[in-house]
Each structure stands twice: as C-alpha cells, then as structure tokens.
N, C-alpha and C positions, 0 to 999 in steps of 0.2 A: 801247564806252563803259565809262569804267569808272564806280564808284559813288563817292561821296568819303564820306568819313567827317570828324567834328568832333567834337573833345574839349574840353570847356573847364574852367579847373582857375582859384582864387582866385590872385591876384598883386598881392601888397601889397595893396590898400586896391582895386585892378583884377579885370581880369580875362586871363586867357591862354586862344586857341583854335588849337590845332593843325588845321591843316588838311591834308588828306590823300586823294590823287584828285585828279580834273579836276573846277573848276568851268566848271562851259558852261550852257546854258540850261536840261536838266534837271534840273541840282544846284543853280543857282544858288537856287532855292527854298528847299530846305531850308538851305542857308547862310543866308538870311537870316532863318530860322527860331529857327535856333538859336542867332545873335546878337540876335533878337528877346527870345531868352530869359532874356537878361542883363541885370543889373541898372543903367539907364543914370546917365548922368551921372558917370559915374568913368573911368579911363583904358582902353584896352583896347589889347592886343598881342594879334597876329593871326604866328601862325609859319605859316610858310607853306613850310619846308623839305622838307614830304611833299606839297606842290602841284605836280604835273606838268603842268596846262594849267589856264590860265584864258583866258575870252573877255570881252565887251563886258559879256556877263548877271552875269558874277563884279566886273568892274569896278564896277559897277551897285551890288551888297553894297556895295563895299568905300567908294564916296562916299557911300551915302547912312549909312554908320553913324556917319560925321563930324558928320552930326548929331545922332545921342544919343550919344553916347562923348564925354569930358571931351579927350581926345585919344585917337588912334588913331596906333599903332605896329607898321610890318610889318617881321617879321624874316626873314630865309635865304629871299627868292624866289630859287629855280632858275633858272636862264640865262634860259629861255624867258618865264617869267614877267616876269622883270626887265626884257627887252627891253621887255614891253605896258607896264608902269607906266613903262620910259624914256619909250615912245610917247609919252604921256597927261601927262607930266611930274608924275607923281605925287606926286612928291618937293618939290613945291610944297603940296601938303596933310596930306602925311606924312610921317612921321621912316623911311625906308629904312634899314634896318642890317643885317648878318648878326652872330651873335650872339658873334663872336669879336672884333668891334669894342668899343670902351667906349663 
C-alpha cells in the first residue's frame, strides 16, 4: 500500500489538488479530508497525473465533491484510472482532460 499524498495550491479564483499515490479505502479519507478543506462553492481541478490506483472509496471523493465545487475538473488520469472513470462514465459529470489539451 502505498500512502498518497495531496497538495493544494490557489487557481484563479479555484482551487488545484494534486494527487499523488493510490486512493483505495484507506486514503480515500483523508482525500476527502483535504478537499473538505477548501474553500467551497468555486471551481476545483483535481490533477490526478501522480495517481496510480484509484477504487470505488476514491470514486466516492470524487462525486460527492460535485456537490460543493462550483465545477469539478479532472486532469492527466493514468491509463488505469481513466479506464474506472470510462467504467463510471464519468465524463457525464466532469470535464476529463490531460493538460496538453486546450
């Protein structure tokens, strides 16, 4: 297991959290912790290009922030990741992008 780590840094008028590790059911905690920790009702972009597994408990973060985030935008999910949010059709509730797109 490894530990993940979350940085989150101002962006525009939002916010940006790098994520970094597996979320699975032990992390999935404090991830939702430390978007707990932001300031809601503004936009938030979630990079997720230092994410190497996520499960159903990270999926879990990532819908229920749609409801305090003005929108939520995931950048650079890894193969693996990308496949769970194809699964989940995620892309129905958020802007998927890698960050070399416009």
């Amino acid at each position: 297991m490894t530990t993940a780590a979350f940085h989150s840094s101002p962006q525009g008028y939002g916010h940006l959290v790098r994520v970094m590790g597996e979320i699975d059911v032990a992390e999935a905690p404090r991830f939702r912790s430390a978007l707990d920790d932001l300031i809601p009702d503004v936009p938030l972009t979630i990079d997720l290009a230092g994410c190497t597994f996520m499960d159903s408990t990270g999926l879990q973060v990532l819908f229920a922030s749609l409801k305090r985030f003005s929108s939520v935008e995931l950048l650079n999910p890894q193969r693996s990741v990308k496949r769970l949010l194809d699964l989940v059709e995620a892309h129905r509730a958020f802007t998927i992008r890698n960050s070399q797109q416009n």
